[in-house]
C-alpha positions, 0 to 999 in steps of 0.5 A: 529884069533885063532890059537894052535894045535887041542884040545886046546879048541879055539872054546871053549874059543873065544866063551866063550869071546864074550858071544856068538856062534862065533866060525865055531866049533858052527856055524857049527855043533851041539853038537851031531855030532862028530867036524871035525877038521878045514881043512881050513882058514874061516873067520865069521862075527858076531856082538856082542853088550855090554852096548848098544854098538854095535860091528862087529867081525870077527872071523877067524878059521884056520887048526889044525896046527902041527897035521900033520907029516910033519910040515915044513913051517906050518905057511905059509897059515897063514902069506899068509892070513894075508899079503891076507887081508893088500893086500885088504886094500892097493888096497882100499887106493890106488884107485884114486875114494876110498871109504869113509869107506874102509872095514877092513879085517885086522887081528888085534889080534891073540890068539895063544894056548899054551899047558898047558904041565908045560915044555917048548914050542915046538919048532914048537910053536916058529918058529911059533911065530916068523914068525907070530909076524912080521905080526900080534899082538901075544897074547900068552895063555895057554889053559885048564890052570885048568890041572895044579896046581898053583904052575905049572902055576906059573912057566910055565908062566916065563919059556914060557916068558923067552922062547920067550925072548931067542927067540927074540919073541915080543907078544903084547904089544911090548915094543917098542910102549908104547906111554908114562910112564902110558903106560910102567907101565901098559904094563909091569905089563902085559907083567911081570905078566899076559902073557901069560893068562892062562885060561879055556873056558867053554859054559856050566852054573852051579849054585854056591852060587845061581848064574848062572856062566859059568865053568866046573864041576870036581869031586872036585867042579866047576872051574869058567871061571870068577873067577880071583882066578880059571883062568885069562880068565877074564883078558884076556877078558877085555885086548882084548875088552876094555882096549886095543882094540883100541890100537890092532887095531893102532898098526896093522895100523901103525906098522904091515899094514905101514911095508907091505905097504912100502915094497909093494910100493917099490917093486912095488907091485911085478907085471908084467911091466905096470901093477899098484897096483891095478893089471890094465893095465895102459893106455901108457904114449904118447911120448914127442916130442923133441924140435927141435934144432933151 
């Protein structure tokens, strides 16, 4: 999932990671027509294949959140969707004749979009992460990073990491789930050097030094979207695909899914009486008889 306000550049970017047009923004419209912005949650499919390695992606849009004037509780069709797709999985898990492989529509990852303003975040951005980062793995980024110097960045990178400290905000890699000391050591370098990533999205190919490469063309050369001396897109690519994959998609089963799970079955799911989790009516129970006093 891909999630900041209107103008960050998240179509961009999640289509410049996968290496291909997976975003609504270039499924949808050609690069004449004037983008709409998204006015709802929609999910794409797509495979994408590396190596020989094929993988299927979902990749979820969702609204331009914040750009309305009131913003109150804008989080809430979001958290909804995410609690939607552990709701499906639960159904899948608790039906008696379940299916081998249940479809996994889980939100495993979200990118959320940080304006690269050299401040401070808004204060919508940390209501915003802090209701989501109980549902979901957050993975913080600045967008359209090449707008600052690398002195600013520098800094606004510890200042938003001290922010979401203050705030009691956990983005992924949570402390509390590295597994074992090679795991804290390479999570804390991530979590102390590389969050939040900043970076810079770009479709559009240039040649430099004779070689094709993806970046954005400036009036004082070309920024190279997988250059680690211009932006950390890079790095953020080979955290979310491969080194920690697989370690997303764990985490979201046994900590974020579990939580729901657990809450779930103890309040019974929330439903009408004589109704099961799967929302059927439940055949009645035949009373027992009492045995007779002899």
């Amino acid at each position: 999932m891909s999630k900041g306000q209107s103008g960050l550049g998240k179509s961009t970017l999640v289509n410049t990671l996968f290496k291909s047009q997976v975003s609504r923004k270039a499924s949808s419209w050609n690069r004449e027509e004037k983008i709409p912005k998204t006015v709802e949650i929609k999910a794409i499919g797509h495979v994408i294949e590396e190596g020989g390695v094929k993988m299927k992606l979902t990749v979820i849009d969702t609204p331009g959140f914040g750009d309305q004037i009131n913003n109150e509780n804008c989080w809430e069709p979001i958290e909804k969707y995410i609690n939607e797709q552990y709701e499906k999985f639960l159904k899948e898990e608790v039906n008696i004749a379940r299916k081998k492989r249940i479809p996994d529509t889980r939100v495993h990852c979200c990118l959320y979009f940080i304006s690269p303003t050299g401040h401070s975040l808004r204060p919508l951005d940390l209501e915003f992460m802090k209701h989501l980062s109980k549902v979901v793995n957050i993975i913080p980024v600045i967008a359209k990073a090449d707008t600052m110097t690398l002195e600013e960045k520098s800094e606004f990178k510890q200042r938003v990491r001290k922010e979401l400290e203050v705030n009691g905000i956990e983005f992924y890699p949570q402390k509390e789930f590295d597994e074992d000391l090679e795991d804290k050591t390479e999570n804390d370098k991530i979590r102390q050097e590389s969050m939040p990533f900043a970076v810079v999205g770009s479709d559009k190919e240039y040649q430099v030094n004779g070689k094709r490469v993806l970046g954005r063309k400036t009036p004082w050369g070309i920024i190279e979207v997988e250059n680690l001396s211009h932006c950390e897109f890079a790095l953020l690519r080979d955290f979310v695909i491969r080194t920690h994959l697989q370690d997303l998609k764990e985490v979201t089963h046994n900590i974020h899914y579990e939580t729901y799970r657990a809450k779930r079955l103890n309040d019974n799911g929330g439903l009408p009486p004589g109704e099961g989790l799967l929302g059927t009516v439940l055949p009645p129970v035949p009373a027992t008889p009492c045995p007779t006093a002899e």
